[in-house]
Structure formats: C-alpha cells, structure tokens
C-alpha positions as a Markdown table, in Angstrom:
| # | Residue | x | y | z |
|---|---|---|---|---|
| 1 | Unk | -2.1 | 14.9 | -35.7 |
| 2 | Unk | -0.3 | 12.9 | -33.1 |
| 3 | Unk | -1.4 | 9.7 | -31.3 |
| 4 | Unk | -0.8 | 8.2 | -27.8 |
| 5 | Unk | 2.2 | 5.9 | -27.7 |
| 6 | Unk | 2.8 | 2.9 | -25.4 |
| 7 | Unk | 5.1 | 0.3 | -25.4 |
| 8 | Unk | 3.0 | -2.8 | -24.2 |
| 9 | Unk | 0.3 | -2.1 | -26.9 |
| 10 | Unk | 1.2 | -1.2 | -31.0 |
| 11 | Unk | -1.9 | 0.0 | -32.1 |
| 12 | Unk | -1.0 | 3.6 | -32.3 |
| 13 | Unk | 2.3 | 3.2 | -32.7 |
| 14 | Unk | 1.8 | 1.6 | -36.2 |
| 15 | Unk | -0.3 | 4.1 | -37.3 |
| 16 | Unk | 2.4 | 6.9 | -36.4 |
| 17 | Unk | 4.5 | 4.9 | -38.0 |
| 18 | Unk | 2.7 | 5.7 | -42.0 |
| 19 | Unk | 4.7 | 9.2 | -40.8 |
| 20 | Unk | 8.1 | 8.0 | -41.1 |
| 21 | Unk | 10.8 | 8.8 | -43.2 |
| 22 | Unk | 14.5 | 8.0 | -44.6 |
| 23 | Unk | 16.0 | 11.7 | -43.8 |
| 24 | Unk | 15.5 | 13.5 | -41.0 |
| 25 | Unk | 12.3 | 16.1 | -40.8 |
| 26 | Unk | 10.9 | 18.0 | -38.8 |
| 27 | Unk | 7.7 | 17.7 | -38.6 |
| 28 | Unk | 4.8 | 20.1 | -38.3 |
| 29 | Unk | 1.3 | 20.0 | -37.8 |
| 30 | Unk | -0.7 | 21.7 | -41.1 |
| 31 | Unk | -4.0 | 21.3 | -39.8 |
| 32 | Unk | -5.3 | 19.5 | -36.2 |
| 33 | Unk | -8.8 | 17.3 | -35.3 |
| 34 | Unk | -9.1 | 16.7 | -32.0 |
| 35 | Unk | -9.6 | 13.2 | -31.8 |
| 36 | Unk | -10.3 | 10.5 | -28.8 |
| 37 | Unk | -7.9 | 7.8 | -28.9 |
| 38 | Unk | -9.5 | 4.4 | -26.9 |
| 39 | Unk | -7.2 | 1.7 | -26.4 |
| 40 | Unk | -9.3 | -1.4 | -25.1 |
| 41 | Unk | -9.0 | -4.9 | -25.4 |
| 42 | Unk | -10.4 | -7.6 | -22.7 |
| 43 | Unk | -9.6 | -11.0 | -22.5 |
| 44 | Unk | -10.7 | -14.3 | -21.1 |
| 45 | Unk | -7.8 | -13.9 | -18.6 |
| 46 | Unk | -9.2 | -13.4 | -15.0 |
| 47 | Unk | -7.6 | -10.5 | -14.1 |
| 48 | Unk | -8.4 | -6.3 | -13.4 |
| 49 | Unk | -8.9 | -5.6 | -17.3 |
| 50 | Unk | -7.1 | -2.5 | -18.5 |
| 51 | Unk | -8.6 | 0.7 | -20.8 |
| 52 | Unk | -6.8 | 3.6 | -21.7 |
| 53 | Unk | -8.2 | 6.6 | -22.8 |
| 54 | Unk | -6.1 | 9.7 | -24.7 |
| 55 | Unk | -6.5 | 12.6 | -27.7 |
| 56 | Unk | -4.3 | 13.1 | -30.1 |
| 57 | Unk | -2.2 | 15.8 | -30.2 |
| 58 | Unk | 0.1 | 17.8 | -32.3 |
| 59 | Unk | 3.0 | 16.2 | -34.3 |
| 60 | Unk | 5.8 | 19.1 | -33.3 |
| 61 | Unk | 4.3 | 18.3 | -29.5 |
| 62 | Unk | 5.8 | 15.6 | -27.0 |
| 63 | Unk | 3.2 | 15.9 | -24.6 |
| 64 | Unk | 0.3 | 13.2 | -24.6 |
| 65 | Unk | -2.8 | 14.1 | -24.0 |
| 66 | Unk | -4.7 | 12.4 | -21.9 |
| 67 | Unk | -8.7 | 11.7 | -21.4 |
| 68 | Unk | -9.1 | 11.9 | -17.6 |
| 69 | Unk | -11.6 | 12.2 | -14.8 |
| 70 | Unk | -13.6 | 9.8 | -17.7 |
| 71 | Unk | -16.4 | 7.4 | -16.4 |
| 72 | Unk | -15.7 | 4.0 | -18.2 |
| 73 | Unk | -17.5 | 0.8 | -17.9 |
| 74 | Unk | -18.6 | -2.4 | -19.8 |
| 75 | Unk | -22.4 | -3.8 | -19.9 |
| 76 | Unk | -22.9 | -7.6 | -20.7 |
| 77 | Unk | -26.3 | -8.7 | -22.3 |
| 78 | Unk | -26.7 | -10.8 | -19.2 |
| 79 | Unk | -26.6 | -7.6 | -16.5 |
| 80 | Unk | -23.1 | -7.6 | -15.6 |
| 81 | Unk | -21.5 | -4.0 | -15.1 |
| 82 | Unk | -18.0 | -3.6 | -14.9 |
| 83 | Unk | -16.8 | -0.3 | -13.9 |
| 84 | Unk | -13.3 | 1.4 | -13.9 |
| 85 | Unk | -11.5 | 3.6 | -12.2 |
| 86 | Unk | -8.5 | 5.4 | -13.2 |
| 87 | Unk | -5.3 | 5.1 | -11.6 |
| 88 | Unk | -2.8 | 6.9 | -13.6 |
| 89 | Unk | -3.2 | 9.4 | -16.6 |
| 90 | Unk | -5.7 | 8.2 | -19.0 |
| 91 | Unk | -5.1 | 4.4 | -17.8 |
| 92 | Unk | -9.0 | 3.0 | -16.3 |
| 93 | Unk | -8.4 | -0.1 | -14.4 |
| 94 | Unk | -11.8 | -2.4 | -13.5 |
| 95 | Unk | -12.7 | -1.9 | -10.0 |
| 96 | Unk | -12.4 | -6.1 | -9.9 |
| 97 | Unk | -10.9 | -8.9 | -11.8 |
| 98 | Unk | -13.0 | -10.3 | -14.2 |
| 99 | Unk | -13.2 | -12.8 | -17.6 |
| 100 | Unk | -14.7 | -12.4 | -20.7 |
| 101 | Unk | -16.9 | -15.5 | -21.0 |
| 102 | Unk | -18.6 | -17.4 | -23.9 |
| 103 | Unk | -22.1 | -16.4 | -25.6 |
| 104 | Unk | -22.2 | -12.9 | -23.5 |
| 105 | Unk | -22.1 | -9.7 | -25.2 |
| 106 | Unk | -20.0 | -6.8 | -24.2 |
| 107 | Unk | -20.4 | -3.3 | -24.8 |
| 108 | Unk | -17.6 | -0.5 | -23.8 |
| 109 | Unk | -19.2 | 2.6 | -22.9 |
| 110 | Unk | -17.6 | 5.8 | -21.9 |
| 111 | Unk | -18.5 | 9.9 | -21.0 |
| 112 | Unk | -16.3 | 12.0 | -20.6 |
| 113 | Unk | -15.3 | 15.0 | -17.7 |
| 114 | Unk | -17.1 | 17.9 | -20.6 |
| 115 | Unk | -20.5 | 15.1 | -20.8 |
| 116 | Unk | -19.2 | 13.3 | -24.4 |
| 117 | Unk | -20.3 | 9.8 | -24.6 |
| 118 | Unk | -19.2 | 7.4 | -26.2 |
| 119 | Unk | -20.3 | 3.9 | -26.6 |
| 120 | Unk | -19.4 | 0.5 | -28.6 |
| 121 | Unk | -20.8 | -2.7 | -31.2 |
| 122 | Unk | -21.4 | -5.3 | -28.7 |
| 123 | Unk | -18.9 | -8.0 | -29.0 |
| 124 | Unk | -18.4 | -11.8 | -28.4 |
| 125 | Unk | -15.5 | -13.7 | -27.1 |
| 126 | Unk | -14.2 | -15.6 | -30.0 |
| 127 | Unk | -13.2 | -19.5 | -29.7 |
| 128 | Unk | -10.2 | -20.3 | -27.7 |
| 129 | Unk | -6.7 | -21.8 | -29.1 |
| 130 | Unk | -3.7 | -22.2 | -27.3 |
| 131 | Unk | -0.2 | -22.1 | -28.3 |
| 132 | Unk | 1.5 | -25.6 | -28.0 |
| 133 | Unk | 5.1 | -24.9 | -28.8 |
| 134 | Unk | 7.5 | -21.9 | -28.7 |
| 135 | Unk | 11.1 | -21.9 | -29.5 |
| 136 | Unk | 13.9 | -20.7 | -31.6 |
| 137 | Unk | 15.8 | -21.8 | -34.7 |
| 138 | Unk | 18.7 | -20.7 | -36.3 |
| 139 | Unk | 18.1 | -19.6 | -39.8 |
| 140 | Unk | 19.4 | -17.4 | -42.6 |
| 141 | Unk | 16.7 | -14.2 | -43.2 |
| 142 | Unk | 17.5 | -12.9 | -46.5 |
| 143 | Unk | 21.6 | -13.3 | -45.9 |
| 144 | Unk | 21.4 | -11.9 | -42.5 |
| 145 | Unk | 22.1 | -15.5 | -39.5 |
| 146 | Unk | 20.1 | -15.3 | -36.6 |
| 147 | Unk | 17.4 | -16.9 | -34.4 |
| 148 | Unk | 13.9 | -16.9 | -35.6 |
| 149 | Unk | 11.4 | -17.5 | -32.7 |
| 150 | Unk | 8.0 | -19.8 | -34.2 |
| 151 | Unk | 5.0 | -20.4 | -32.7 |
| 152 | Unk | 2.8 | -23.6 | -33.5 |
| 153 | Unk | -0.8 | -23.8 | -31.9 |
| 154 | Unk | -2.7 | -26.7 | -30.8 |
| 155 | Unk | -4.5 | -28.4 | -33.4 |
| 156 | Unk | -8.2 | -28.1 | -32.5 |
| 157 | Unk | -8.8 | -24.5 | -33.1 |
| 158 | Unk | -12.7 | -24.8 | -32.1 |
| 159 | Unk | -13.1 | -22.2 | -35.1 |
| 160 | Unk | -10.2 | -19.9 | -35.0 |
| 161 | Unk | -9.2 | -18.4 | -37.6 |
| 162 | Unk | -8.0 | -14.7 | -36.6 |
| 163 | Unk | -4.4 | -14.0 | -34.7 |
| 164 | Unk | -2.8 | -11.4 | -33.4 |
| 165 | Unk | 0.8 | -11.9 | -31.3 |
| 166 | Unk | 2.3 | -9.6 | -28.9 |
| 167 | Unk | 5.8 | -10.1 | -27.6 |
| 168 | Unk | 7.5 | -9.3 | -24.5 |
| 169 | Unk | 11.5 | -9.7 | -24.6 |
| 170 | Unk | 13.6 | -10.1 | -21.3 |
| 171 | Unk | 17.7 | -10.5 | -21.2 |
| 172 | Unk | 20.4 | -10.9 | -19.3 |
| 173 | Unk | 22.9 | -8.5 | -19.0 |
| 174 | Unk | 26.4 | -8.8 | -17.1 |
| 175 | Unk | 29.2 | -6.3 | -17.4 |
| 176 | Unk | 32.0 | -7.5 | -19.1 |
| 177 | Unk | 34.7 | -5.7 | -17.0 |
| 178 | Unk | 32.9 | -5.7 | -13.9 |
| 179 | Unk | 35.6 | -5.2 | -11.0 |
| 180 | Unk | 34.4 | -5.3 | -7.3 |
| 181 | Unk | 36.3 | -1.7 | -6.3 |
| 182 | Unk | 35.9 | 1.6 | -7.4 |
| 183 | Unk | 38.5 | 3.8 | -7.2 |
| 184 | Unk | 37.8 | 7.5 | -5.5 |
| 185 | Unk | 39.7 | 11.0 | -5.5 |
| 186 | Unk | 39.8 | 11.7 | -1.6 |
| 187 | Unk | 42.3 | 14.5 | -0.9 |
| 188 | Unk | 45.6 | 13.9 | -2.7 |
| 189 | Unk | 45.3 | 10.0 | -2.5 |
| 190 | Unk | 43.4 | 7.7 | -4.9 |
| 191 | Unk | 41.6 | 4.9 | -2.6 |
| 192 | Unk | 39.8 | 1.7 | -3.8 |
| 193 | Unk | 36.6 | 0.9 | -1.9 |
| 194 | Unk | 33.9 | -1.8 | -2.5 |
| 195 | Unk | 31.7 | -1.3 | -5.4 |
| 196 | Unk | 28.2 | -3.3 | -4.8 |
| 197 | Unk | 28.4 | -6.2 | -6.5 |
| 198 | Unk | 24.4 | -5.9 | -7.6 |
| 199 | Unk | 26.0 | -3.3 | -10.6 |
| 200 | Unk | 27.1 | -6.7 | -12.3 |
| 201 | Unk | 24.1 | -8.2 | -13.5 |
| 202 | Unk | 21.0 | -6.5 | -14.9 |
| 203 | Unk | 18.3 | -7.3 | -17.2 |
| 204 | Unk | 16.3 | -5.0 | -20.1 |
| 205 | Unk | 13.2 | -5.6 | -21.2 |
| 206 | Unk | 11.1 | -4.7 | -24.5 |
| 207 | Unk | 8.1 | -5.0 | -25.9 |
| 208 | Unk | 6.4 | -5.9 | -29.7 |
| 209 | Unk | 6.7 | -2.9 | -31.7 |
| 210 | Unk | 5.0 | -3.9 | -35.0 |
| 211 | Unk | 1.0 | -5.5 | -35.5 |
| 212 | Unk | 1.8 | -9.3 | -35.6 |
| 213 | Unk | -1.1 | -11.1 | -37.9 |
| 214 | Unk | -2.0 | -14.2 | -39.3 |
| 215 | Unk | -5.5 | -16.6 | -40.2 |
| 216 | Unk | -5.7 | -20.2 | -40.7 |
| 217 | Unk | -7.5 | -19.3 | -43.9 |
| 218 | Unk | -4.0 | -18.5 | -45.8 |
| 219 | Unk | -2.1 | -21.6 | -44.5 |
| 220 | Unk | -2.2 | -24.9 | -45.5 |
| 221 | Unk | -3.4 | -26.2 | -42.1 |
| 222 | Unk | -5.9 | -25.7 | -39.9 |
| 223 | Unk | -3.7 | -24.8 | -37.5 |
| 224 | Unk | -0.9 | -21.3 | -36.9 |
| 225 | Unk | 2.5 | -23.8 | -37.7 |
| 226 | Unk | 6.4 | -22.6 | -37.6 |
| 227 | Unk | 4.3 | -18.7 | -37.2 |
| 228 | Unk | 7.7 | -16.5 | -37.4 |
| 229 | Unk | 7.4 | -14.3 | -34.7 |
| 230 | Unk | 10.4 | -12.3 | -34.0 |
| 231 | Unk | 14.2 | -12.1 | -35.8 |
| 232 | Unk | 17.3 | -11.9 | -33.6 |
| 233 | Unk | 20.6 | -11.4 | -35.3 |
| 234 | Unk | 23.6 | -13.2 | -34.5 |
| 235 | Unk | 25.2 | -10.0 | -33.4 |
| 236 | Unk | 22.8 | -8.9 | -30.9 |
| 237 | Unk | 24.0 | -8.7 | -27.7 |
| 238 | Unk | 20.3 | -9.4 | -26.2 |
| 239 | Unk | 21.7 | -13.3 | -26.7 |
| 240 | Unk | 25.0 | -12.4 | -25.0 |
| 241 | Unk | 23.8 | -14.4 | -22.0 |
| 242 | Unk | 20.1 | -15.7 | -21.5 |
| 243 | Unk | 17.1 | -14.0 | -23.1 |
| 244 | Unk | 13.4 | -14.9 | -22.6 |
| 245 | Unk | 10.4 | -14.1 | -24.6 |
| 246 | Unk | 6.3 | -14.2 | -23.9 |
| 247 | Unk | 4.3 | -14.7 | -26.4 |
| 248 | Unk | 0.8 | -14.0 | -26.1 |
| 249 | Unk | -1.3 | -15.6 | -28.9 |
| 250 | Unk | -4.8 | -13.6 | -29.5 |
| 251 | Unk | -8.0 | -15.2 | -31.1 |
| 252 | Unk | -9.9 | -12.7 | -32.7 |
| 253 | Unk | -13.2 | -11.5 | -34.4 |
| 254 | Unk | -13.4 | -11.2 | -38.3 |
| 255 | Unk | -13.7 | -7.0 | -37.8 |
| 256 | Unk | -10.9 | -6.4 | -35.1 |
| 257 | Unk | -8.4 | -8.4 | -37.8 |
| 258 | Unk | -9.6 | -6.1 | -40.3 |
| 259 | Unk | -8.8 | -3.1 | -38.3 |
| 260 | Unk | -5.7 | -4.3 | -37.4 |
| 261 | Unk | -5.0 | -5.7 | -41.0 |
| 262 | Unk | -5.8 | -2.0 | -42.3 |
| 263 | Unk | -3.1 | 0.0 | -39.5 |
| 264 | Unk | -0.4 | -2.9 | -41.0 |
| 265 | Unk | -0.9 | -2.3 | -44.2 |
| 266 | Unk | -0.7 | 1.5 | -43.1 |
| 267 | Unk | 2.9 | 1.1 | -41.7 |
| 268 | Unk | 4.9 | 0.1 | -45.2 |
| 269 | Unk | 8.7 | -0.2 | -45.2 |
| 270 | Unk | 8.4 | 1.8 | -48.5 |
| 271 | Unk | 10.4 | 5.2 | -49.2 |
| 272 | Unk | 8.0 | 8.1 | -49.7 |
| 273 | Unk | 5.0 | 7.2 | -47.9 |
| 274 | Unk | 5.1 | 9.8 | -46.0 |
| 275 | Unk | 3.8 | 12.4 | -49.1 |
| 276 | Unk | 2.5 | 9.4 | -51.0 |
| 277 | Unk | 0.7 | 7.9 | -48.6 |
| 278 | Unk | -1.0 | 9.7 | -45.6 |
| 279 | Unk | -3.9 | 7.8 | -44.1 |
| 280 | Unk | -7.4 | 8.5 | -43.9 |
| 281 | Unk | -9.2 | 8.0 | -41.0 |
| 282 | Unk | -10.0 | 4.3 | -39.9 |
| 283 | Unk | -13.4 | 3.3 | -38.6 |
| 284 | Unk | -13.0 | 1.1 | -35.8 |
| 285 | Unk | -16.3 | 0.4 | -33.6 |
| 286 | Unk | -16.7 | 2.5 | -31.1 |
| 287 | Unk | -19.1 | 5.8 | -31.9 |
| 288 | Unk | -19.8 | 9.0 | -30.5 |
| 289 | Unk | -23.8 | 8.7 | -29.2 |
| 290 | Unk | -24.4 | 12.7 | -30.0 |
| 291 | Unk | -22.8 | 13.1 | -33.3 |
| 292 | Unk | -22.5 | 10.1 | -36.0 |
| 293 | Unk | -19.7 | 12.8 | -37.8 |
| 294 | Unk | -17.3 | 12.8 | -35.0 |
| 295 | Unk | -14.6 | 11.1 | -35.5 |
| 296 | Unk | -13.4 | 8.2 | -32.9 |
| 297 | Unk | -10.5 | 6.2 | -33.1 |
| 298 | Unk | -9.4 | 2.9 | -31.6 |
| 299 | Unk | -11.1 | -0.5 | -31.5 |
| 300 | Unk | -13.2 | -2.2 | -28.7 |
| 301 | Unk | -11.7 | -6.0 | -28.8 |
| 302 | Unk | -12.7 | -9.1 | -27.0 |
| 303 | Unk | -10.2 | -11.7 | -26.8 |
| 304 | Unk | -9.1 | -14.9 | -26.0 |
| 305 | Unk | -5.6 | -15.3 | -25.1 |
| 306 | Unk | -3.3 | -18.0 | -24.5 |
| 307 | Unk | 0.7 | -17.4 | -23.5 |
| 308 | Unk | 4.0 | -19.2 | -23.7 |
| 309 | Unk | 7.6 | -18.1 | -22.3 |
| 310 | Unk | 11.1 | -19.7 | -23.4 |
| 311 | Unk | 14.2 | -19.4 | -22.6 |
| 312 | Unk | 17.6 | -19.5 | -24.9 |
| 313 | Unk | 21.3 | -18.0 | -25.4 |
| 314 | Unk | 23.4 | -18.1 | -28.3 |
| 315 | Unk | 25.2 | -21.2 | -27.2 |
| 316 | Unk | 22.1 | -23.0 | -27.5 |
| 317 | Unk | 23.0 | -22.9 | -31.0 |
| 318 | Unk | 25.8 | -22.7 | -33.7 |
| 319 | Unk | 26.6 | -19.6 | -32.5 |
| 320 | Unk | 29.9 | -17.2 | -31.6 |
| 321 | Unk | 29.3 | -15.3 | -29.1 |
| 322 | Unk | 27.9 | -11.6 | -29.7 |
| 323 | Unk | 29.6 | -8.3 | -29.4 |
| 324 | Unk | 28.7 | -6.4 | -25.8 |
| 325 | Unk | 26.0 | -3.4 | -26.2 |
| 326 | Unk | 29.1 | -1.2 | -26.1 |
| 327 | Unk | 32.0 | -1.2 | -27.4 |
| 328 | Unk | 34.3 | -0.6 | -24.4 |
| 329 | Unk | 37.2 | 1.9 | -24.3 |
| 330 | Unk | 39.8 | 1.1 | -22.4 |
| 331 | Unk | 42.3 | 3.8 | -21.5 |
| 332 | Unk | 45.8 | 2.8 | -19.1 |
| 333 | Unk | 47.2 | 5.8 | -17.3 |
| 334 | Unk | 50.2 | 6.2 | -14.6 |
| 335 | Unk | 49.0 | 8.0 | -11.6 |
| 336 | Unk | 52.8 | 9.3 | -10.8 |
| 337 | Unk | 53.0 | 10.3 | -14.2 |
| 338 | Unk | 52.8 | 14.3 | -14.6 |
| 339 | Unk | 55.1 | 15.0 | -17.7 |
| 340 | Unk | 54.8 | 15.1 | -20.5 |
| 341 | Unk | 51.4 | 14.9 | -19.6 |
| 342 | Unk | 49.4 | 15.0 | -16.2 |
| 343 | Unk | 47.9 | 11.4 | -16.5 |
| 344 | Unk | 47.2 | 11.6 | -13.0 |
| 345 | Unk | 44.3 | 14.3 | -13.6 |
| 346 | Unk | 43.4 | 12.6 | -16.9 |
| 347 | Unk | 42.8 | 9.4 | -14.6 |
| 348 | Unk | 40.7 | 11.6 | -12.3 |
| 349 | Unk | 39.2 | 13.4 | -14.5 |
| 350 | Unk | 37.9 | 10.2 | -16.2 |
| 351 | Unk | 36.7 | 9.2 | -13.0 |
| 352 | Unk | 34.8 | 12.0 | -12.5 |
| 353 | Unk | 33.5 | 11.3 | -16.3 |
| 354 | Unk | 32.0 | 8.1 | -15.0 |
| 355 | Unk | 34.8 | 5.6 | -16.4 |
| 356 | Unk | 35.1 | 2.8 | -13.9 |
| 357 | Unk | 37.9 | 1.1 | -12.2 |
| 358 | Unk | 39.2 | -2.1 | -13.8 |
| 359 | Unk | 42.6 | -2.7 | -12.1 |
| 360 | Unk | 46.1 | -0.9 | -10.4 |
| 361 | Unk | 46.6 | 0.2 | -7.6 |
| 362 | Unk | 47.6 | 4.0 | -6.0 |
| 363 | Unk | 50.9 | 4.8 | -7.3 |
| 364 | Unk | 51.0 | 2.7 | -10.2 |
| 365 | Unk | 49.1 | 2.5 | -13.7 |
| 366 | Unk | 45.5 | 2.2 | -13.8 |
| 367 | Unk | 43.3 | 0.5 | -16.2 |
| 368 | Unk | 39.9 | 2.1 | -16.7 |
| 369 | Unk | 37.1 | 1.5 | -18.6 |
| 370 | Unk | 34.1 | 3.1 | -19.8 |
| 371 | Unk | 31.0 | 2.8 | -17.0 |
| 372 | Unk | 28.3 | 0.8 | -19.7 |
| 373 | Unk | 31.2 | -1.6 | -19.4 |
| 374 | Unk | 32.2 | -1.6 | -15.5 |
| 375 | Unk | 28.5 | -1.1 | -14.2 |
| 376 | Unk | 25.2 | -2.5 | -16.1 |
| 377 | Unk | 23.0 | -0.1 | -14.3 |
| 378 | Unk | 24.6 | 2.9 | -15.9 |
| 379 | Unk | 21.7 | 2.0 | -18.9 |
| 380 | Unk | 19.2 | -0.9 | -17.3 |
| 381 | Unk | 17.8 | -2.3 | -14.2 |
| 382 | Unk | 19.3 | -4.6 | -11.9 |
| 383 | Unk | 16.1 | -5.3 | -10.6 |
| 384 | Unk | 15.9 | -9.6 | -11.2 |
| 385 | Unk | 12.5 | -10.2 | -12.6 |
| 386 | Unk | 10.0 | -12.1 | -10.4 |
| 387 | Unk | 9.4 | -14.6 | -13.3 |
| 388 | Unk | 13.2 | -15.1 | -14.3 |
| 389 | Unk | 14.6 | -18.8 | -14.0 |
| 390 | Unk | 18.3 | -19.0 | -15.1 |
C-alpha cells in the first residue's frame, strides 16, 4: 500500500520511505488494505488548527486518495467543540482559531461521508519549552565541510522531556547572467527589448523531510543543547546568497515520541530493507468505534510549540562561494555568419529553445546562455516572501 505524501508534515513520508531502494524498481502492489490515513497535530499556537484526512492507495498509483465530505471535530473535557470544515481535498480547517490549553483533555473524533467513525485517547498539552538560540556553524560531518544548524532550548523545561523538530528552509536565488534585454526573432531582424527585471531574483523554499527526535533523558543536561538540526554542504548553492530557516521545536507526550520513534527507526539508510524489512502495521491512537480489527493509521498529537528563524550566507563563514544550481552553458554565435554553418538559425533556434540573451548586438556575435542562468523563474518563484528581511 501507498500513503498520503505532504511536504510540510513527514509522518507518511518516513514510513514510505522503509520502501526504498539502491536500484531502480518498479514497484507493484501484491496485495492492498484500504486504510485511513489521519494526519493531526494541534498546538498551543492560537491559530485555525489543521487536520488532514486520506487512504492509502496503491504503490504503482500516483493518485492520493483522499477522505472527503468527512465531519471532523475535537471535544475538550471542559465542553469546548471545535468543528472543521474542509477547504481543499482531504485538508479540515477549524471553523475558528483556537489553543490547546493546560489540564484540558482533547479528543479527535471523525465520521466519515459512508457513516465510519472514528474517534481518539484523549490527550493533554504537554509542558511548554522554548528554543533560546538558533544558528549555524561550520563543521566537518564525517569528511564532508559544511554548516550545521543547532538548536539550544531554554533551560527550565517545566518537565520536557520529548522533541520533535520540523524545518522550513527559504533562499535566495539571483541569476548569475541576468541581462536586462531579451533578444526576439521579428521578421528577418533580431531586436532587443526589455526583459522585466523581477526574473533576477527569486527565492525556493523546502521543507523537513526526515522525523527529527530527541529527549532530555539521553543528554547530559536537562536541557536540548548544540541539537543538530540540519547539514548544508559547502557546495550547495542554497548558501549562494542568503538562506533562512524556521525551526519549530515540539514538546511532546511519552506515546506520540514512541510513535514517531517507531516510523524513524522504520526509515533505515540500510541496503535491503526493502525485502528485509517491510513494516507491520503501527498502532497509533486513534480507533475505529465499530470495529476494534480495523486498522487506522496516524496519530492524534497535542503540542506545544515554540519557533525561531535565522538568517546566514556562506560569507558568514570560512567559506568560498558555492557553485550556481546549474551549470551554465554558454554558447557565442555570429548572426551574419551562414557558412560553414548557419549560426544565425542555431542562434534562433536556441532562442526559441529558451536560451537567454547575455550580450551582442544585431549583426554581430551573440553570447547566449542557458535560461536557469539568464532568468530565475524558469525553476522558482519570484514571489519575495512576506517574512523575508535581507
């Protein structure tokens, strides 16, 4: 079987990840359980908290499927409803913002469009610890340079002891060979005309791929010190020019770091476990109410949170710069030149191609280059991020 994937949340994604393998192989599905996927973690952030809802679905399939028209909601011992509506496939979104608060109980319960219910262990917010520091130093990870992003959290933990990070990773991009003309084929003439000058600059963004653990219990402290959180090398370009990270630090119960311990355990770096080491099925806490033998997957977590963002480049430390995303492939050609070859079509046709004007004018040799190198938003967004400080 298959599972939802999702970017801003790993918990699926690890578990597909038991499935990988060193060669390519196709793979097919030998026998199929329908099984309901439930992504849901709340926090003590005040915001519209955020459930999704999916099946899993074949292995040899691309298409998610999705658990819609569901009716989802969240009881508190103390009378509080929380309902949620859903606003795009399988996403349920609570009608308004709310907090998970200390010493109340909440319970995830959800039916489904064919009358399946479902319904969660009531939970408890655990203590709240913030993350103090953030930042990045250069080290040496197993012969490879690069910058190792640490967390440290405050030193009162109030009781503690479970973690869980998520990253989100944003960076600068600007086109090394940006020119502010691009030259056009109109008639028999080539002609410069302005290229918008937003093509130079862009910025990527990714998210935490892996399950990102750690208790206080194992360190020396009583406190998460020098935590490594994520490994740039020295020759990625996502330092090129100014890169940002978030770091969301999450306090959690003893049970959700077991269930999360067990999926990273699940996704080993070791050859062959895909034939040695298929999982079984991983009981989280949330239950079908009609049938204790049907299988549910996912986890019902309530969380603390705390977040930190920094910013850094490479020259921030001992550094060279680092190679573009692309390498970028220059070619010259002579627009008057037609033997004893035509480069005046070549240079159109690479136009047409998507190569981008560098410099030269009509009549005269051109320098061209290839458009990842001429115009950033040939593969990312120019869109400037609201939160972005250069």
């Amino acid at each position: 079987m298959r599972l939802n994937k999702r970017c801003s949340n790993v918990l699926f994604l690890v578990l597909l990840g038991v499935f990988s393998c060193t060669e390519p192989f196709t793979l097919v599905t030998e026998s199929f359980e329908d099984v309901i996927v439930i992504e849901a973690t709340i926090t003590d952030e005040f915001k519209r908290q955020e459930i999704r809802v999916s099946r899993t679905f074949l292995l040899e399939s691309d298409t998610q499927v999705f658990e819609q028209n569901a009716s989802v909601r969240i009881e508190t011992n103390t009378g509080e409803v929380y309902n949620f509506s859903e606003t795009l496939n399988g996403v349920y979104v609570s009608d308004i913002a709310f907090e998970a608060r200390e010493n109340v109980l909440y319970k995830l319960l959800i039916s489904t469009s064919d009358g399946r219910e479902y319904a969660s262990n009531e939970e408890l917010l655990p203590p709240k610890a913030e993350i103090e520091n953030l930042y990045g130093e250069l080290v040496n990870l197993n012969g490879e340079i690069g910058i190792q992003v640490l967390v440290d959290s405050n030193e009162d933990l109030g009781g503690a002891n479970f973690f869980r990070y998520e990253y989100e990773e944003t960076y600068k991009i600007v086109a090394p060979h940006f020119s502010f003309f691009d030259a056009l084929y109109i008639g028999e003439d080539i002609v410069l005309v302005p290229r918008d000058p937003s093509k130079q600059t862009c910025y990527s963004t990714n998210y935490s791929a892996n399950i990102i653990l750690t208790s206080v219990s194992k360190l020396a402290e009583n406190r998460v010190s020098r935590f490594p959180i994520r490994f740039i090398s020295a020759n990625s370009a996502i330092v090129r020019e100014r890169y940002s990270i978030l770091v969301k630090q999450y306090v959690q119960s003893v049970n959700a770091n077991t269930f999360y311990k067990i999926l990273k355990e699940l996704n080993s770096d070791e050859e062959g476990v895909f034939i040695d080491n298929q999982p079984g099925f991983i009981q989280g806490n949330i239950f079908s109410k009609q049938s204790q033998n049907e299988k549910v997957f996912g986890f019902f977590d309530v969380s603390s949170v705390s977040s930190k963002r920094v910013y850094f480049d490479y020259s921030n430390f001992d550094m060279n710069l680092p190679p573009y995303f692309f390498d970028c492939d220059f070619l010259e050609l002579d627009s008057a030149m037609e033997e004893p070859v035509n480069e005046r079509l070549i240079l159109i046709g690479s136009f047409r191609d998507g190569y981008k004007y560098v410099s030269g004018s009509d009549g005269g040799v051109f320098t061209i280059v290839n458009q990842e190198c001429g115009d950033c938003t040939t593969f990312s967004s120019n869109i400037k991020p609201v939160f972005w400080i250069d």
